[in-house]
NUZAVEX-521642 format. One line per field, with one value per residue: y, x, z of N, C-alpha, C in turn. Coordinates in nm, 4 decimals. Layout:
! residues N
n.north: c(Y,...)
n.east: c(X,...)
n.up: c(Z,...)
ca.north: c(Y,...)
ca.east: c(X,...)
ca.up: c(Z,...)
c.north: c(Y,...)
c.east: c(X,...)
c.up: c(Z,...)
! end
This chain:
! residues 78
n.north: c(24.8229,25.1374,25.3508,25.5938,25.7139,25.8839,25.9597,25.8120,25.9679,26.0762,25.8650,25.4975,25.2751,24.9372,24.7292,24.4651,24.2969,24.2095,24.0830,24.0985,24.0819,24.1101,24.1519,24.0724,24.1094,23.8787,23.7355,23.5833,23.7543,23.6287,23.4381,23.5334,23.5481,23.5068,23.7180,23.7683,24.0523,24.1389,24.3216,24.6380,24.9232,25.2425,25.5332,25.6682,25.9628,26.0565,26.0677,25.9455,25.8957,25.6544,25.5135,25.4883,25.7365,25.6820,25.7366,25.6538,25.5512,25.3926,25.2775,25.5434,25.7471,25.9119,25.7667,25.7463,25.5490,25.4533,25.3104,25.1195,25.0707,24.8662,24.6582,24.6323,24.3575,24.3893,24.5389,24.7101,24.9090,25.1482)
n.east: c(13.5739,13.7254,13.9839,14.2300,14.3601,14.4981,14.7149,14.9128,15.0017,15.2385,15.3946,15.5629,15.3978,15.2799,15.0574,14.8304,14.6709,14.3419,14.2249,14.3445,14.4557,14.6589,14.7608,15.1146,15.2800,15.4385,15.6989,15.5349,15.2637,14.9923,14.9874,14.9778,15.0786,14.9663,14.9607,14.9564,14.8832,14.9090,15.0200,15.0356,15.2604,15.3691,15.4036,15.1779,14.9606,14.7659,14.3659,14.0877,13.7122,13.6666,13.9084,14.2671,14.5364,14.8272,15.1641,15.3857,15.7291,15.7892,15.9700,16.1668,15.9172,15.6953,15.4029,15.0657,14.8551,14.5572,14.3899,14.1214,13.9328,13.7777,13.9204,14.1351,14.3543,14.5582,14.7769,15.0652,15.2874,15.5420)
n.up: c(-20.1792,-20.1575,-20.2619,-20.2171,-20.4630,-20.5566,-20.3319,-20.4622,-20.6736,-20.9347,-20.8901,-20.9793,-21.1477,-21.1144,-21.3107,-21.3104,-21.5639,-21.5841,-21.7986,-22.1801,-22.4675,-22.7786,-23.0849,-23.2476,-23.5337,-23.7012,-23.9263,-24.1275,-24.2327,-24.2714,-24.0921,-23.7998,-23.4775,-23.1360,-22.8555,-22.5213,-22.3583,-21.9875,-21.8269,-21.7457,-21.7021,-21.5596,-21.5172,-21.2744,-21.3298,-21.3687,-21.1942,-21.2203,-21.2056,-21.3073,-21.3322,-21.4144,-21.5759,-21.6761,-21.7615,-21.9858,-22.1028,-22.4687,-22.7274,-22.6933,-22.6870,-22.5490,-22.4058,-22.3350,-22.1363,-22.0721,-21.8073,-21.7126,-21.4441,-21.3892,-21.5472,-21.4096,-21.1989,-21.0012,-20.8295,-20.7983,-20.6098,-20.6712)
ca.north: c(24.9115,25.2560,25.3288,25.6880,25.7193,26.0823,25.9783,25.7615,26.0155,26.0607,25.6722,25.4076,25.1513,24.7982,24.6764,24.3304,24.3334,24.0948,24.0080,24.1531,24.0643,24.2144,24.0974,24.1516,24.0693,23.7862,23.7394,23.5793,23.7726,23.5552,23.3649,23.6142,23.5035,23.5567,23.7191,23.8373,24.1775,24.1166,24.3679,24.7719,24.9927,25.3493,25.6882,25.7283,26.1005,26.1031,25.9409,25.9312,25.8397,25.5371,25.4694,25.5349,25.6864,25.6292,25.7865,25.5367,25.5560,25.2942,25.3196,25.6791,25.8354,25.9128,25.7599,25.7841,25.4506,25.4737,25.1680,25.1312,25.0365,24.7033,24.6071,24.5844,24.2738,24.3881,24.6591,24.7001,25.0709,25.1244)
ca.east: c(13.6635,13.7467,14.1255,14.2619,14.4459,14.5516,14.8565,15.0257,15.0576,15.4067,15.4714,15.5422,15.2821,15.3063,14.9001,14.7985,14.5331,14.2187,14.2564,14.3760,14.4885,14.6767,14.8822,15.2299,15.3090,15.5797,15.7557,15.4097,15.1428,14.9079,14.9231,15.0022,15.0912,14.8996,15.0098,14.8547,14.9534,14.8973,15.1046,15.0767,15.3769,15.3691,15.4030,15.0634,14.9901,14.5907,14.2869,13.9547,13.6318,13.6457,14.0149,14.3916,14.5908,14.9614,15.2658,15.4648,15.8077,15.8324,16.0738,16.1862,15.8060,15.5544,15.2801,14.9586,14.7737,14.4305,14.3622,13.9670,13.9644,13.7177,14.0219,14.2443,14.3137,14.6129,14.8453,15.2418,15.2935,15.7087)
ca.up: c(-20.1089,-20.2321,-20.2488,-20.2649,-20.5181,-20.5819,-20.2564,-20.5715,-20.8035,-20.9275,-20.8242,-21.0493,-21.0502,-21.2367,-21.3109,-21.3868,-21.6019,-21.5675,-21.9692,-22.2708,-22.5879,-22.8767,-23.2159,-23.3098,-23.7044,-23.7399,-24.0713,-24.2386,-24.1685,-24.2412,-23.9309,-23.6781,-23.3376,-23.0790,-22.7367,-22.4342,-22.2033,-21.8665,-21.7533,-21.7684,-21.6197,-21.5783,-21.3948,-21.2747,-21.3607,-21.3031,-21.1435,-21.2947,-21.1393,-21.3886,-21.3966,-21.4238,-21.6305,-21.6412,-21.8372,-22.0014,-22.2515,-22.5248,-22.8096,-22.6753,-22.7304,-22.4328,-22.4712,-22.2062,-22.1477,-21.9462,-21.7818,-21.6184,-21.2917,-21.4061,-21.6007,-21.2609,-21.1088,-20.8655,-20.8480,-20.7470,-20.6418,-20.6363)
c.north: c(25.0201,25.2802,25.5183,25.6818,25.8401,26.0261,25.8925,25.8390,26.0405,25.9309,25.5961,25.2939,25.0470,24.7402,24.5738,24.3432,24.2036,24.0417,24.1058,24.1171,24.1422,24.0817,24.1674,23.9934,23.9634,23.8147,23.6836,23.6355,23.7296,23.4466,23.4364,23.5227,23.5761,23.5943,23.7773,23.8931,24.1542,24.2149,24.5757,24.8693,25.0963,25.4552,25.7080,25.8953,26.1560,25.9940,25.9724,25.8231,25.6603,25.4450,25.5502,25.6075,25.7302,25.7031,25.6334,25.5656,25.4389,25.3587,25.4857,25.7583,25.7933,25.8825,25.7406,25.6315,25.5220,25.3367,25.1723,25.0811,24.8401,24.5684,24.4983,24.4793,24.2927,24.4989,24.6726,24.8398,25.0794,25.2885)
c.east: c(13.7116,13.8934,14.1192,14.3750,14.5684,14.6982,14.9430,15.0387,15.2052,15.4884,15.4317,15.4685,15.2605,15.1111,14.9583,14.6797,14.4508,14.2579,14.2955,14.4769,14.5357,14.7568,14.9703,15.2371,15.4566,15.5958,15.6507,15.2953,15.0390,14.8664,15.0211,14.9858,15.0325,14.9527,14.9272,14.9297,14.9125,14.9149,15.0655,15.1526,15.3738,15.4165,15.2417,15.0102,14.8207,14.4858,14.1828,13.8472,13.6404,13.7675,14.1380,14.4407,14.7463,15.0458,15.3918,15.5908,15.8178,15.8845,16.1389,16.0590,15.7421,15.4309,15.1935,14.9090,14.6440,14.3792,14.2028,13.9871,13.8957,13.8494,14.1516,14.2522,14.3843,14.6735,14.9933,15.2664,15.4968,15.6733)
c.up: c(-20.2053,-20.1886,-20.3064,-20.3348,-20.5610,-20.4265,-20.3569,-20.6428,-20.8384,-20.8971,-20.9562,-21.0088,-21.1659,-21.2078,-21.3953,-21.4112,-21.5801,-21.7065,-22.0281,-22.3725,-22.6944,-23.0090,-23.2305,-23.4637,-23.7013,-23.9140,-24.1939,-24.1426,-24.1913,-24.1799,-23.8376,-23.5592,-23.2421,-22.8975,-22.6231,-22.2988,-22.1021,-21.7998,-21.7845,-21.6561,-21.6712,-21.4837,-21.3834,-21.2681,-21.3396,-21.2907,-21.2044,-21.2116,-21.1773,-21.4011,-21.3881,-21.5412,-21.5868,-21.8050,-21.8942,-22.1549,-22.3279,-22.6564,-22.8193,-22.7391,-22.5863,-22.4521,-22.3391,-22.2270,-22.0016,-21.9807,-21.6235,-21.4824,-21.3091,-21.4981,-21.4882,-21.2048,-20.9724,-20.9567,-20.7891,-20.7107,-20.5434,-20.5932)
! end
């Protein structure tokens, strides 16, 4: 099923991702803990044949994430 996306733009939209993995550094970094994002929250701001991407603030900086569409498992659109 093909979904237009271009009527969300300007809408916040919470994605659950299929997988993905990252590290954050505890106090020894030589055994890093291991966590896993699930989650990406944004302003969706453009569509791409291939994919999203999304506007997002963390620690007061804008930063862009582009998230594939094969990535997607569901979607939340506020």
């Amino acid at each position: 099923m093909k979904m237009d996306w271009t009527k969300y733009i300007d809408r916040t939209i919470n994605i659950t991702m299929q997988e993905n993995y990252g590290i954050v550094y505890g106090k020894i970094k030589e055994q890093p803990p291991f966590y896993e994002i699930v989650f990406k929250t944004g302003k969706l701001t453009e569509v791409f044949e291939d994919g999203l991407m999304l506007d997002a603030v963390r620690e007061n900086h804008l930063i862009k994430i582009f998230v594939p569409f094969s990535s997607i498992k569901s979607v939340e659109i506020y």
